[in-house]
DSSP file (Angstrom, degrees, kcal/mol; ACC not computed):
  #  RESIDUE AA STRUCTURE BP1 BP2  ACC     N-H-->O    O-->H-N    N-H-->O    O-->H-N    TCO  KAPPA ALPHA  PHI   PSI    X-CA   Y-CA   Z-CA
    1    1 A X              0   0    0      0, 0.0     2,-0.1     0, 0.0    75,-0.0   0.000 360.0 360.0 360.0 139.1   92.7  103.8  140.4
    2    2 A X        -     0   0    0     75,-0.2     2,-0.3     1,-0.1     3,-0.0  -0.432 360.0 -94.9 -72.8 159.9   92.1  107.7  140.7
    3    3 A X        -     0   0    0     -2,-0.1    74,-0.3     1,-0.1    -1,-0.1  -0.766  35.6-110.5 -59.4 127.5   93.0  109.6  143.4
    4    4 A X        +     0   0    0     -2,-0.3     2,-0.2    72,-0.1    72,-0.2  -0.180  41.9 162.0 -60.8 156.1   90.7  110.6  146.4
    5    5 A X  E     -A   75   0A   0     70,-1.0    70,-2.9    68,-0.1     2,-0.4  -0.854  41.9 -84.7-129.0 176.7   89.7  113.9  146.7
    6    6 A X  E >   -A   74   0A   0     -2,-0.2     3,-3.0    68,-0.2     4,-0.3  -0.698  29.6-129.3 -82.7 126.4   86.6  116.1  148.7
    7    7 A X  G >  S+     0   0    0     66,-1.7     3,-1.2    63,-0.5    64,-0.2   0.885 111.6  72.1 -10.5 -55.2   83.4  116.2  146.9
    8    8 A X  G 3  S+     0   0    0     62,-0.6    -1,-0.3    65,-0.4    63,-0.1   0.776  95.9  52.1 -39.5 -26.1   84.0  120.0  147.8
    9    9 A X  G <  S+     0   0    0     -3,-3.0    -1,-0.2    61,-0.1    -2,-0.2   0.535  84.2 108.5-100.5 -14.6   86.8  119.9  145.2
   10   10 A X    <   -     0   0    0     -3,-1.2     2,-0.5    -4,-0.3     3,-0.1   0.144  63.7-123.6 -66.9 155.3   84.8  118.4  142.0
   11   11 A X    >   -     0   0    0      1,-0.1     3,-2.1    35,-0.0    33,-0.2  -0.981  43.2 -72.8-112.3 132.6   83.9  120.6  139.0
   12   12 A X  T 3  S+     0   0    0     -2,-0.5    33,-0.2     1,-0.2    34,-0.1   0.067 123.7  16.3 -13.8 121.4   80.5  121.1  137.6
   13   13 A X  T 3  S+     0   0    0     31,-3.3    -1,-0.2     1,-0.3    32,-0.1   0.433  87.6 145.7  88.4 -12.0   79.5  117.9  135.9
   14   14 A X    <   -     0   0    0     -3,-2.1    30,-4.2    30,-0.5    -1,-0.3  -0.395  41.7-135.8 -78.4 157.6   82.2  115.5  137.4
   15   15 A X        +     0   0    0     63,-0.3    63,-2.7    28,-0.2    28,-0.2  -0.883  29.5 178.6-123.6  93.7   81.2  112.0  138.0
   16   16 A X  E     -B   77   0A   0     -2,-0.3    26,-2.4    61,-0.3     2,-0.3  -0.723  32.1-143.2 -88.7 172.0   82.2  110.5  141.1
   17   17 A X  E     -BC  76  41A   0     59,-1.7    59,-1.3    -2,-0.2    24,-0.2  -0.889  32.3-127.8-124.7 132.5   82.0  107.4  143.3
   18   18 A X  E     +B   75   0A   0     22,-2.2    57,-0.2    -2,-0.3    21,-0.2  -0.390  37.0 165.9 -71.8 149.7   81.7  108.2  147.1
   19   19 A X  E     +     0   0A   0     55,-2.7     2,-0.3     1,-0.6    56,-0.2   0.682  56.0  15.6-123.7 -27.7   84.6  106.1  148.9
   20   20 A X  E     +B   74   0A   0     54,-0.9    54,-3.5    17,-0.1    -1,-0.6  -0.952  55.0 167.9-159.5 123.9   84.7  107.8  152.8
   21   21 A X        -     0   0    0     52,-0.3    52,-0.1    -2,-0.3     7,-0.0  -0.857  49.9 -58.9-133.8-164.5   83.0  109.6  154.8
   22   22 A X        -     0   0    0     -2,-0.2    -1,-0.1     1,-0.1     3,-0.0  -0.144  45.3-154.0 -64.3 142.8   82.8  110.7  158.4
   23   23 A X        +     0   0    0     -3,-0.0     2,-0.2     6,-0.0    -1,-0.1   0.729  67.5  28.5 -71.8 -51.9   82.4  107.4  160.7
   24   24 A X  S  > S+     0   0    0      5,-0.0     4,-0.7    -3,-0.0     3,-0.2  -0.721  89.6  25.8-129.6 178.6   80.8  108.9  163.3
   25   25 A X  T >4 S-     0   0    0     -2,-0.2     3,-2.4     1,-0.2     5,-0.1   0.300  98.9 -39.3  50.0-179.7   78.4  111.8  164.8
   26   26 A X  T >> S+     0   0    0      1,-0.3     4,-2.6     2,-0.2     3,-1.5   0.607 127.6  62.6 -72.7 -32.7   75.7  113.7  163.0
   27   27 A X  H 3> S+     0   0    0      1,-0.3     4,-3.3     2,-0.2     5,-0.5   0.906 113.3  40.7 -31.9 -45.9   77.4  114.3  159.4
   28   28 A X  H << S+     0   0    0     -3,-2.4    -1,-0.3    -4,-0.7    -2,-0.2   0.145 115.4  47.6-101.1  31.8   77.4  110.4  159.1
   29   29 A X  H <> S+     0   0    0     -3,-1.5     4,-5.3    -5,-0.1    -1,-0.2   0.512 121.7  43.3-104.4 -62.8   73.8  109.9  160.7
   30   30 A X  H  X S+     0   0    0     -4,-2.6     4,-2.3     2,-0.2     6,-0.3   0.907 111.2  46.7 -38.9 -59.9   73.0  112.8  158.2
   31   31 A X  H >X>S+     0   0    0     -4,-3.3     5,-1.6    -5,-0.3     3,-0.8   0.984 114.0  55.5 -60.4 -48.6   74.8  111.8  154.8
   32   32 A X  H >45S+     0   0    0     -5,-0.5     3,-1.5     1,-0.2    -2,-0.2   0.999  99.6  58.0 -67.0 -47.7   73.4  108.2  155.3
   33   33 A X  H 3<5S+     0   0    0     -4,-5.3    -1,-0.2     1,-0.2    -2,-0.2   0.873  99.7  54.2 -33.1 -43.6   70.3  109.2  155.5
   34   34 A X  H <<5S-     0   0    0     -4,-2.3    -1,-0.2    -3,-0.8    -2,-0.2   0.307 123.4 -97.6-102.7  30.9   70.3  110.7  152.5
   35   35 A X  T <<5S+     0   0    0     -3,-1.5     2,-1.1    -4,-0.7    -3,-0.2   0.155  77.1 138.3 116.3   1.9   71.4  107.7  150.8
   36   36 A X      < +     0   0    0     -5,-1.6     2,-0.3    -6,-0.3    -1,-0.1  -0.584  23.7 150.2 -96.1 117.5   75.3  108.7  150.6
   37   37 A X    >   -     0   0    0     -2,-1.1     3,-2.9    -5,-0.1     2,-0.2  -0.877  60.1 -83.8-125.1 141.5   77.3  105.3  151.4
   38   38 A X  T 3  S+     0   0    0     -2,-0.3   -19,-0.2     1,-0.3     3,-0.1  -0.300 113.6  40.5 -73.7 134.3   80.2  104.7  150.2
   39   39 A X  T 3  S+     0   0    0      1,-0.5     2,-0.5    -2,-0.2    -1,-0.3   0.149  84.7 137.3 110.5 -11.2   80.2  103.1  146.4
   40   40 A X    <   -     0   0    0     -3,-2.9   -22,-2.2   -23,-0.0    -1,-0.5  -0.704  51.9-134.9 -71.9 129.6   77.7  105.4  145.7
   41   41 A X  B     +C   17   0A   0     -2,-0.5    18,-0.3   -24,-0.2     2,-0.2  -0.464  29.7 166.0 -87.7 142.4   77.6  107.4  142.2
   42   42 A X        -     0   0    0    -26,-2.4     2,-0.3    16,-0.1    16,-0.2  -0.812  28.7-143.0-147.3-167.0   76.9  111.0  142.2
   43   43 A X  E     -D   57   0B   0     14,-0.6     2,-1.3   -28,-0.2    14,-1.3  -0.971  25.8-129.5-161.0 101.0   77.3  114.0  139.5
   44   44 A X  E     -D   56   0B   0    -30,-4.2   -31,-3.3    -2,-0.3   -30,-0.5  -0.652  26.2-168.7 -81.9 101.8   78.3  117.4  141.1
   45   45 A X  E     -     0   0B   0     -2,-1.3     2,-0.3    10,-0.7    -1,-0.2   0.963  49.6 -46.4 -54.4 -68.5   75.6  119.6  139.5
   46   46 A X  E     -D   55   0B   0      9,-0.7     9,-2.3   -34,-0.1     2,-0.3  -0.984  51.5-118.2-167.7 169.7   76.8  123.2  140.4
   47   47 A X  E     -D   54   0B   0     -2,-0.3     7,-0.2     7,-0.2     4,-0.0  -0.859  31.1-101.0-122.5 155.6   78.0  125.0  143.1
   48   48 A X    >   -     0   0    0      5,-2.7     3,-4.7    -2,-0.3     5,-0.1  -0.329  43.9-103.9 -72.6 154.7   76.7  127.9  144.8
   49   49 A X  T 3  S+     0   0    0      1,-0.3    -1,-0.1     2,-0.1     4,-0.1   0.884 123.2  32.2 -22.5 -68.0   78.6  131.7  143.8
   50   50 A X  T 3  S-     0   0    0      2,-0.1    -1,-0.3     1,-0.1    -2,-0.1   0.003 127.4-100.7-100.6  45.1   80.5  131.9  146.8
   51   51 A X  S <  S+     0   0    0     -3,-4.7    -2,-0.1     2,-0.1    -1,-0.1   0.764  81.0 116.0  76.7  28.1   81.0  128.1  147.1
   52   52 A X        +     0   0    0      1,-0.6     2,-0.2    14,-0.1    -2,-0.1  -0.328  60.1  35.7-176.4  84.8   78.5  127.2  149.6
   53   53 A X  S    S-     0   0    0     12,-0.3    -5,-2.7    -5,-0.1    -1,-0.6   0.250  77.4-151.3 -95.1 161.0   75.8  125.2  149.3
   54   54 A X  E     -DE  47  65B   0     11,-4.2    11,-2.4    -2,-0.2     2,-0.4  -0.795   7.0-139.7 -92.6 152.7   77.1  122.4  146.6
   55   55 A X  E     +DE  46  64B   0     -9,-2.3   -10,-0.7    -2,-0.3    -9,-0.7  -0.607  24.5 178.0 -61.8  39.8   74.5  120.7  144.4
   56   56 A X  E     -DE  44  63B   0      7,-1.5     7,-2.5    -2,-0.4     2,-0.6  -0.005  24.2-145.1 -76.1 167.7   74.8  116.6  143.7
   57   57 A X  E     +DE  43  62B   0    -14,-1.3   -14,-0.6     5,-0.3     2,-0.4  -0.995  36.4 161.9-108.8 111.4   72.7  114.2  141.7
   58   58 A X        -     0   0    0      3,-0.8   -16,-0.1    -2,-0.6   -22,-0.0  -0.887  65.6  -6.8-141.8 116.0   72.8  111.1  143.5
   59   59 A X  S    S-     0   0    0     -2,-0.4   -17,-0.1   -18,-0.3    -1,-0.1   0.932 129.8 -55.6  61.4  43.6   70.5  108.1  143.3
   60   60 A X  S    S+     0   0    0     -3,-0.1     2,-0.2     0, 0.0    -1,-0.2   0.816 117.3 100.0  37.4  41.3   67.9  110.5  140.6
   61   61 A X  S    S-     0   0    0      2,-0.0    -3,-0.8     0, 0.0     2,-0.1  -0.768  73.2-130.7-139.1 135.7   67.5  113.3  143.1
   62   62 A X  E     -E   57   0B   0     -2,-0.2     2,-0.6    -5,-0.2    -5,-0.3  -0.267  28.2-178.1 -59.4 116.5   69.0  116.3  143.4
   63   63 A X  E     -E   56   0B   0     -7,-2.5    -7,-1.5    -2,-0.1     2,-0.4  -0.913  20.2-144.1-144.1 147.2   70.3  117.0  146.8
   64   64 A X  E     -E   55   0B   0     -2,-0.6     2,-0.3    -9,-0.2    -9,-0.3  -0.718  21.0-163.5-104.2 131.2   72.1  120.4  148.1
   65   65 A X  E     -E   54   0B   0    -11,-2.4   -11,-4.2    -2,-0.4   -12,-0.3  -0.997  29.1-109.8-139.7 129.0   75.3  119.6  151.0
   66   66 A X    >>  -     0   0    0     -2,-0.3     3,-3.0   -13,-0.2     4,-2.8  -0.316  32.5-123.5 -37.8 128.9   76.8  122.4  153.3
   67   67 A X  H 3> S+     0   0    0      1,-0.3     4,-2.9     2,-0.2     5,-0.2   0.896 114.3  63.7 -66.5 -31.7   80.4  122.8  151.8
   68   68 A X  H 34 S+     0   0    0      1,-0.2    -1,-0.3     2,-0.2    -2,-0.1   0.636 107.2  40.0 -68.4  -7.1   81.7  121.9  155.4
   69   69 A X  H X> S+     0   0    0     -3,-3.0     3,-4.1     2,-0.1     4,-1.3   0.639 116.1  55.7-103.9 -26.1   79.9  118.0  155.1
   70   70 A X  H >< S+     0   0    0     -4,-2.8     3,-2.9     1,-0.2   -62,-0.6   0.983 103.6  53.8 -43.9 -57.0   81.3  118.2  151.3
   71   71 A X  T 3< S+     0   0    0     -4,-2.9    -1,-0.2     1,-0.3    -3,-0.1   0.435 108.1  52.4 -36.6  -9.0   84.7  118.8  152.8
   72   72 A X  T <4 S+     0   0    0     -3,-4.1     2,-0.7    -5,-0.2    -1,-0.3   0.643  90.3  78.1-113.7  -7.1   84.2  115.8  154.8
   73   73 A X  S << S-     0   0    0     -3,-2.9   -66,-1.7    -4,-1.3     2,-0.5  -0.830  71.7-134.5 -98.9 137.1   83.2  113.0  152.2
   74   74 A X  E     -AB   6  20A   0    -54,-3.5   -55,-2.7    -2,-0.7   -54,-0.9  -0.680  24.4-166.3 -75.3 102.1   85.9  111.5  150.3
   75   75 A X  E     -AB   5  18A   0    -70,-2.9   -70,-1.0    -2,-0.5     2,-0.3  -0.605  25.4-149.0 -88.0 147.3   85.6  110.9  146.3
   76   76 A X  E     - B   0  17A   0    -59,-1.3   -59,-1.7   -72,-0.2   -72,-0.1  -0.916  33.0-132.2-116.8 121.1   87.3  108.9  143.2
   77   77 A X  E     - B   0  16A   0     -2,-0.3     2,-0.3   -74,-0.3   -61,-0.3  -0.131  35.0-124.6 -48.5 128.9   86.6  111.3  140.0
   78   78 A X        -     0   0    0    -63,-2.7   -63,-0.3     1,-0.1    -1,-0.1  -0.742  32.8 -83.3 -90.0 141.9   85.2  108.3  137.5
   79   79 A X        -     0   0    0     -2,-0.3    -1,-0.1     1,-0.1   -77,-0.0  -0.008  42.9-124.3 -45.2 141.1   86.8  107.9  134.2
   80   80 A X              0   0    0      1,-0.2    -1,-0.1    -3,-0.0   -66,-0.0  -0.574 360.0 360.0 -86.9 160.9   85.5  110.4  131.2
   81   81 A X              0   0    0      0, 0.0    -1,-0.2     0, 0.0    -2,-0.1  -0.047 360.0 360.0 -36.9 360.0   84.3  108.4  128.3
């Protein structure tokens, strides 16, 4: 098993599987909404210049996250090929 790190941390083009994220209050009202539950696969598409907003592909849509809710969801990097 990899080791977690924040979504925030990911390089262009990494494939991770969501594991944790925030429990409570409007981040986790928010993230679930837009479909991130933990076990979910995403693809960090690119990140903005100065590193705010991030870019994912998750569940074949593109969707753009404040680096402070990135900071908050918990990842394991999936094995390369």
């Amino acid at each position: 098993m990899n080791a977690l790190s924040k979504l925030s941390e990911l390089s262009a083009g990494t494939s991770a599987v969501v594991r944790e994220f925030p429990k409570q209050g409007s981040a986790f009202l928010r993230l679930r909404e837009m479909g991130l539950m933990p076990g979910t696969a995403l693809t960090l598409i690119r990140t903005a210049p100065l590193g705010d907003p991030i870019e994912v592909k998750v569940r074949g849509y593109n969707l753009t996250l404040r680096k402070s809710e990135a900071e908050q969801i918990l990842v394991e990097a999936s094995a390369k090929a």
